[in-house]
SEKOLLO-517515 format. One line per field, with one value per residue: x, y, z of N, C-alpha, C, O in turn; residue number from 1. Coordinates in nm, 4 decimals. Example, Ala and Ser with C-alpha at 12.3 -4.5 7.8 and 13.67 -1.06 7.14 Angstrom:
n_u	c(1.3190|1.2850) .
n_v	c(-0.5690|-0.2250) .
n_w	c(0.7800|0.7080) .
ca_u	c(1.2300|1.3670) .
ca_v	c(-0.4500|-0.1060) .
ca_w	c(0.7800|0.7140) .
c_u	c(1.3200|1.2900) .
c_v	c(-0.3300|0.0030) .
c_w	c(0.7800|0.7870) .
o_u	c(1.4236|1.3409) .
o_v	c(-0.3319|0.1138) .
o_w	c(0.8465|0.8039) .
gufi	c(1|2) .
***
This chain:
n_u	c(-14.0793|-14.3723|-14.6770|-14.8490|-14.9552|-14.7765|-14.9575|-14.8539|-14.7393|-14.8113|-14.9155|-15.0788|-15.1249|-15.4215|-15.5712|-15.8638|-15.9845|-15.9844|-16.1915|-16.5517|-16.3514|-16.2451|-16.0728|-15.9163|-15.7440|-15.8248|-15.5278|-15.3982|-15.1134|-15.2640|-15.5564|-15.7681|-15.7334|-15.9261|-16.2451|-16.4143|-16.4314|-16.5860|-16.4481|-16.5041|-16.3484|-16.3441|-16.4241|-16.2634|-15.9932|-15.8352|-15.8236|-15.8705|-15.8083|-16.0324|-15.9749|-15.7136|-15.5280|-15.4470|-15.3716|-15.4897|-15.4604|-15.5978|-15.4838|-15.5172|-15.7672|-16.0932|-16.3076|-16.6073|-16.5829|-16.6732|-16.5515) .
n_v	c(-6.4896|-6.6835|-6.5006|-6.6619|-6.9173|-7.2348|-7.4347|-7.6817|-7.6174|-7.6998|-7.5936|-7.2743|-6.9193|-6.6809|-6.4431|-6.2108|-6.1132|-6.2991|-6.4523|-6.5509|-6.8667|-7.0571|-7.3898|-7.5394|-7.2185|-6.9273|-6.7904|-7.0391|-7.2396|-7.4599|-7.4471|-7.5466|-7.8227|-8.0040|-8.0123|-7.7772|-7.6412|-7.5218|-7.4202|-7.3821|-7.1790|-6.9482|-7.0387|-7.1282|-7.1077|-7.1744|-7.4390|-7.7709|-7.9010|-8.1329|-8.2437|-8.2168|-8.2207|-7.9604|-7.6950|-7.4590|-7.1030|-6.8950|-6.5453|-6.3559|-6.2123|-6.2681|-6.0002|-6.0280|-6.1054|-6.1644|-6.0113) .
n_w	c(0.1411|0.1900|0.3307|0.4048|0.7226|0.7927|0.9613|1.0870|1.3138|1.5945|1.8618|1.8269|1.8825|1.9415|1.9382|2.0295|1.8473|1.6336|1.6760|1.6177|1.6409|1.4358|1.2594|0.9623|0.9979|0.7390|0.7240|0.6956|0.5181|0.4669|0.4324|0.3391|0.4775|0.6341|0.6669|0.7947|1.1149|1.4213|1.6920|2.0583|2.2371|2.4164|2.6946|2.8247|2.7351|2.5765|2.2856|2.1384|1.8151|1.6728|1.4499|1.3472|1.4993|1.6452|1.8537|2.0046|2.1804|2.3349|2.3637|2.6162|2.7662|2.7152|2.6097|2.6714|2.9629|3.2400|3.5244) .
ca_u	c(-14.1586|-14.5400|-14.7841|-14.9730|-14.8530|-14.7744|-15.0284|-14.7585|-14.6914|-14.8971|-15.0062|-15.1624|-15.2035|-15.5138|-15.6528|-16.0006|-16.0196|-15.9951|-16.3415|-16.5208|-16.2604|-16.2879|-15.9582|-15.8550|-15.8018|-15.8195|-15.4093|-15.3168|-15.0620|-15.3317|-15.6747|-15.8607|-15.7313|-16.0010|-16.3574|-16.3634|-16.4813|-16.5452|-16.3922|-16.5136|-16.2090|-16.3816|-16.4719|-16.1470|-15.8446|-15.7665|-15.9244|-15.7860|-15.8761|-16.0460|-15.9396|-15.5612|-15.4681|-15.3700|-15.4148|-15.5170|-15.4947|-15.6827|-15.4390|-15.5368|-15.8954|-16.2260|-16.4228|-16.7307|-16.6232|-16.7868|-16.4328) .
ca_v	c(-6.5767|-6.6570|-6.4648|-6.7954|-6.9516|-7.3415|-7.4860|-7.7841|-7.5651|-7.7370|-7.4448|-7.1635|-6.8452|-6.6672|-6.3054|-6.2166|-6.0972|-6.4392|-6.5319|-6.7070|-6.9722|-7.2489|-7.4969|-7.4453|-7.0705|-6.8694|-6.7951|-7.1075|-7.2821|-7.5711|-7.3821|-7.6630|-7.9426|-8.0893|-7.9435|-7.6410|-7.7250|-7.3782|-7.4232|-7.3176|-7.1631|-6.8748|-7.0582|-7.2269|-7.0146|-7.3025|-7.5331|-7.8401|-7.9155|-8.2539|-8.3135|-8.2061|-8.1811|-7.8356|-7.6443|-7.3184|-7.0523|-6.7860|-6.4363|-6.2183|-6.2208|-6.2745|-5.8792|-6.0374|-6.1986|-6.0258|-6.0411) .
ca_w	c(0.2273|0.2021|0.4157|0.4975|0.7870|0.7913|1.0720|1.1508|1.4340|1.6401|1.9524|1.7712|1.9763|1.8613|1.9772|2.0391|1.6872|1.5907|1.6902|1.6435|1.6083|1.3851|1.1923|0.9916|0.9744|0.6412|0.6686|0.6923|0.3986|0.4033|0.5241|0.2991|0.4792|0.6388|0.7078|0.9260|1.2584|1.4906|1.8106|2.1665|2.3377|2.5052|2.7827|2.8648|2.6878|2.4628|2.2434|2.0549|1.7019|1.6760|1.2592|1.3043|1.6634|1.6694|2.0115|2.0103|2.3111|2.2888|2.4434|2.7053|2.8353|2.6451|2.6616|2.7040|3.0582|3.3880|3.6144) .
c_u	c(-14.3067|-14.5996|-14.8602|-14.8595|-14.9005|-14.9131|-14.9642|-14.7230|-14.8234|-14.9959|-14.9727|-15.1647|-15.2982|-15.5350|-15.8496|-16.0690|-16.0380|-16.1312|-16.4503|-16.4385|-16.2681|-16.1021|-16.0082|-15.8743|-15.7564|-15.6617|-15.3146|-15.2936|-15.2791|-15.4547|-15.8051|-15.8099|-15.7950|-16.1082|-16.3345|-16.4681|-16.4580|-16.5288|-16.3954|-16.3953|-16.2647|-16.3856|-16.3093|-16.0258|-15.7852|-15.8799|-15.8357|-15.8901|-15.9038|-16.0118|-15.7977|-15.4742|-15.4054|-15.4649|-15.4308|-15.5198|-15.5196|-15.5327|-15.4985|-15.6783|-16.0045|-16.3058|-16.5309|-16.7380|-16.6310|-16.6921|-16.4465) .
c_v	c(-6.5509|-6.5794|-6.5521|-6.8833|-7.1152|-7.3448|-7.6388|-7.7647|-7.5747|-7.6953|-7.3484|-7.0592|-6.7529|-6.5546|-6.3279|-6.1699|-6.1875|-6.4721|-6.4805|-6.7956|-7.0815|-7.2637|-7.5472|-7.3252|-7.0608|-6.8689|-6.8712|-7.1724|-7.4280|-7.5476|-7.5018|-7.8028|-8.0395|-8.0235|-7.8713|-7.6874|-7.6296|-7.4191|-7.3237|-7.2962|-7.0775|-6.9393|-7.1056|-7.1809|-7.1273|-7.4188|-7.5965|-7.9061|-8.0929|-8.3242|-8.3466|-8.2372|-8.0766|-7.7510|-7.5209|-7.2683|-6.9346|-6.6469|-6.3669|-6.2824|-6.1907|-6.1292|-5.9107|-6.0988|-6.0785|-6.0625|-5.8965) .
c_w	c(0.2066|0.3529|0.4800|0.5980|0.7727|0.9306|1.1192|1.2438|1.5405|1.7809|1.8736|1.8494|1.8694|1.9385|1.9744|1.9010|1.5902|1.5562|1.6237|1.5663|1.5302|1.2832|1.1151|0.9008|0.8428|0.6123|0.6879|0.5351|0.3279|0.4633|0.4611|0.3581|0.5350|0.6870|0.7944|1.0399|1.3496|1.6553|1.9447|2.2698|2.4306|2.6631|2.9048|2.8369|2.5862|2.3983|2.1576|1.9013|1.6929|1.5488|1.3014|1.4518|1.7244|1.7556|1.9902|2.1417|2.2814|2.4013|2.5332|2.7310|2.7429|2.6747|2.7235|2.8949|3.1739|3.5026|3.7139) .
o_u	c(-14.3603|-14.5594|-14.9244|-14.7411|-15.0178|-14.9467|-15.0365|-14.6665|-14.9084|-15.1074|-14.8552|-15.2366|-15.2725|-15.5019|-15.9253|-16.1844|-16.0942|-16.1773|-16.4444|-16.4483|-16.2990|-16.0333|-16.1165|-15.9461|-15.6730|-15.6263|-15.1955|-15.3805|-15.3499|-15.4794|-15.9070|-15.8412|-15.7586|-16.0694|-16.2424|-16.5662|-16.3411|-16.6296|-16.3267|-16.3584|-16.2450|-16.3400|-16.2856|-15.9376|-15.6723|-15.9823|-15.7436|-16.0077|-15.8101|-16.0180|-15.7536|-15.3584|-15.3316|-15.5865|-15.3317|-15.5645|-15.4555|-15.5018|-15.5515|-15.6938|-16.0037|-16.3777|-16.5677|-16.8427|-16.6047|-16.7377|-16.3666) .
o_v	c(-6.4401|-6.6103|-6.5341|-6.9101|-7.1441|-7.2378|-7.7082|-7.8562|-7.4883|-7.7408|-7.3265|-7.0991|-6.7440|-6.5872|-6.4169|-6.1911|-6.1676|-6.5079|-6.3685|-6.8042|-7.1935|-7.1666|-7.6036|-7.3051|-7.1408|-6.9246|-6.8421|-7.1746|-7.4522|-7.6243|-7.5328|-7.9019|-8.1553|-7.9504|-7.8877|-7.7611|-7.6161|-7.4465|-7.2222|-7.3730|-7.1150|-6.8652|-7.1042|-7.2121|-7.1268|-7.4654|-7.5369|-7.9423|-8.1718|-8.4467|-8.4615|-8.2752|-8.0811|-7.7358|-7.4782|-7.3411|-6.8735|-6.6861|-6.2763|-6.4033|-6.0790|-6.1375|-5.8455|-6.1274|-5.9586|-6.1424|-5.8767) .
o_w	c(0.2043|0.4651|0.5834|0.5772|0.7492|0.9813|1.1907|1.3037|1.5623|1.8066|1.8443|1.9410|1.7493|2.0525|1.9358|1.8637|1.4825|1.4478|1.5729|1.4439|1.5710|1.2518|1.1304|0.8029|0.8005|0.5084|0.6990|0.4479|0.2302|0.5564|0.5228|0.2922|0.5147|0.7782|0.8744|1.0304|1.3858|1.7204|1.9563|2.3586|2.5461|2.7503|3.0256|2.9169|2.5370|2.4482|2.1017|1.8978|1.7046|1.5390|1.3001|1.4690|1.8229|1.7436|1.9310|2.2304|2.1959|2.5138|2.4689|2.7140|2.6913|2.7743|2.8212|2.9529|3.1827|3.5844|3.8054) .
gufi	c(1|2|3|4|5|6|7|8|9|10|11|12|13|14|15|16|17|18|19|20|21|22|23|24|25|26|27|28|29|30|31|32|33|34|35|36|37|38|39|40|41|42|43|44|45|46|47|48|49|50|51|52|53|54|55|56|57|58|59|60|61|62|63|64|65|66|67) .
***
């Protein structure tokens, strides 16, 4: 099996290691498939890709937030 993952799987979960976020990511099968486009999830825990329609949710809690 490849290491790159399909991105047909259309929610993503993503870590804070992720960020910043942009679609699509480096290990995806098709990471050239349409301009990368960095995506504000921090704020919100999810962000949807405006090229592909793939949803991202960010895991657990952003470090930077003052809770």
């Amino acid at each position: 099996m490849s290491q790159r993952q399909d991105n047909t799987q259309r929610v993503i979960e993503v870590t804070e290691s992720d960020l910043p976020l942009h679609c699509p990511m480096p290990q995806h099968a098709d990471w050239n498939a349409h301009p990368r486009v960095f995506l504000p999830i921090e704020s919100r825990g999810d962000a949807l890709c405006p090229y592909c329609g793939t949803l991202y949710r960010l895991k657990g809690k952003p470090s930077g937030s003052h809770h």
